[in-house]
N, C-alpha and C positions, 0 to 999 in steps of 0.2 A: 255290214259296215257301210256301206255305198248307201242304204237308206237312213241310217245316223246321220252321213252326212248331207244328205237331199234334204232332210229334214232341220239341220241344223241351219242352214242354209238359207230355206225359205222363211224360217223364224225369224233370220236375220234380217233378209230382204222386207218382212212385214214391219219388223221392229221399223228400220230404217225409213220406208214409206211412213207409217205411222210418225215417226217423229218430225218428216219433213211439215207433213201438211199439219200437226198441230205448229212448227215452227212458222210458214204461213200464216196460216189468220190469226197466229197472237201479234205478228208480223205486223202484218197490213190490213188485219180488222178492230183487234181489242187495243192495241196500243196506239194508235191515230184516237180511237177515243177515249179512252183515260188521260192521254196528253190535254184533249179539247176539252174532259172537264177538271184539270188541274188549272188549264188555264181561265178559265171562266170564274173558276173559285178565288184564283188567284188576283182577277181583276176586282172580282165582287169586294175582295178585303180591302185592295188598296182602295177603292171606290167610299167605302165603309169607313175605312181611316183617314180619308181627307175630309171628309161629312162629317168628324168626329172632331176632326185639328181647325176647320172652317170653327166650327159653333165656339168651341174654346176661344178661336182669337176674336171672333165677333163679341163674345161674350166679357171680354178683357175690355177692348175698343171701346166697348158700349157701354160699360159698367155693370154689366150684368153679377149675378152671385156669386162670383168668381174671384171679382175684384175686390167686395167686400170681404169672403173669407180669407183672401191674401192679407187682406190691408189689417185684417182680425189678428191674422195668424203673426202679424210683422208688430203689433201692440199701436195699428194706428187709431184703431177705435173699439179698445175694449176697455170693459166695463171698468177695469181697476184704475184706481187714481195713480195719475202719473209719480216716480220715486222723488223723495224728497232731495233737493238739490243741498250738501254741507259747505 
């Protein structure tokens, strides 16, 4: 009985050590860098969506294709002849 529980015991002890040192480096090695590449990704989009919202309002400003498909899409220059006034 006395080796059940010597045995029982250092399983436990191994268990235990075992879970510190994986607790550790997910700790203070994988999780310091998952954080630094969510945040890099994180900047890259915002970086991406202002480069994206810049061209647009440049594109608006400027007259670019932008302005025309609005001005299309509002009936300021399309093709159909204007409604007849009664």
């Amino acid at each position: 009985m006395t080796l059940f529980w010597l045995l029982t015991g250092a399983a436990l002890v191994s268990s235990a050590i075992t879970l510190l040192v994986v607790f550790l480096v997910v700790h203070f090695h994988v999780a310091p860098q998952l954080e630094e590449r969510v945040e890099l990704r994180l900047q890259q989009g915002a970086a991406d969506l202002e480069d994206r919202l810049r061209r647009r309002v440049l594109g608006l400003v400027t007259g670019g294709k932008a302005v025309k498909d609005l001005a299309r899409g509002m009936g300021l220059f399309s093709s159909r002849p204007p409604p007849d006034d009664l």
